[in-house]
N, C-alpha and C positions, 0 to 999 in steps of 0.2 A: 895575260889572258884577257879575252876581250868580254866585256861584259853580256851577255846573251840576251837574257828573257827582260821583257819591259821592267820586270819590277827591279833587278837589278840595275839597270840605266838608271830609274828614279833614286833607287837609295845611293846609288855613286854620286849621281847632282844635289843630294840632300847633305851627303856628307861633307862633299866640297864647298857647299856655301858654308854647311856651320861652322868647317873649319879655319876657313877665313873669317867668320866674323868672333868667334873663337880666341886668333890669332892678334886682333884690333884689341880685345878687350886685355887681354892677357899684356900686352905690349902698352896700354893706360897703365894698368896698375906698375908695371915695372917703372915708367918711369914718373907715375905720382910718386912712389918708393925710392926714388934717384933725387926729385925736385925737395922733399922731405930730409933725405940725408944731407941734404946740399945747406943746407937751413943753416945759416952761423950764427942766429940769434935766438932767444926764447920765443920772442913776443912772433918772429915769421913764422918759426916749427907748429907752435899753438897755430898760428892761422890756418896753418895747411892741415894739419892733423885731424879736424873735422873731415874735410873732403877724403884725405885716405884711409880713414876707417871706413867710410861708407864706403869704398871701392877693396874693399879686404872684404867687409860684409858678403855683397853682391857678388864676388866671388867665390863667397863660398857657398851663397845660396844658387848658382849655376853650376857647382861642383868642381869650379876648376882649381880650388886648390881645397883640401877640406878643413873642415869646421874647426876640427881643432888647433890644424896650420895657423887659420885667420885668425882665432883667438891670440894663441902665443903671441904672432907678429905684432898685433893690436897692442898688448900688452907690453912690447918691448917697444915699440915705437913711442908709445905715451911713453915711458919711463926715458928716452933716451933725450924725449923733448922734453922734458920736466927736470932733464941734469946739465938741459944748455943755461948759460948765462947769458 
């Protein structure tokens, strides 16, 4: 069904852009969360693990995954880089 009244047209192109940039930021975190698991050593997982927490954060302060998703992940991710060798 096609979209009619002006204001509908805007929020169809409002939607479409957020969801694309939406889509970019969502797809950063997956694969800081990939480059992190990938980590064979203490001292690399420590290096990265700054940068994906603040991208767990900001995630969850734009609500795409919730606050207390981002905490738990936070919380296993330190623990998982804190049991590499």
């Amino acid at each position: 069904m096609a979209k009619r009244t002006a204001s509908a047209q805007k929020q169809a192109r409002k939607s479409e852009k957020r969801r694309i940039l939406s889509r970019g930021k969502r797809q950063a975190l997956k694969t800081a969360l990939k480059h992190l698991a990938a980590a064979k050593t203490k001292e690399e997982a420590l290096k990265l693990l700054p940068g994906v927490q603040s991208l767990v954060d900001k995630s969850a302060k734009r609500r795409m995954v919730h606050h207390k998703t981002a905490s738990r992940l936070k919380s296993r991710l330190t623990r998982e880089a804190a049991d590499l060798k």
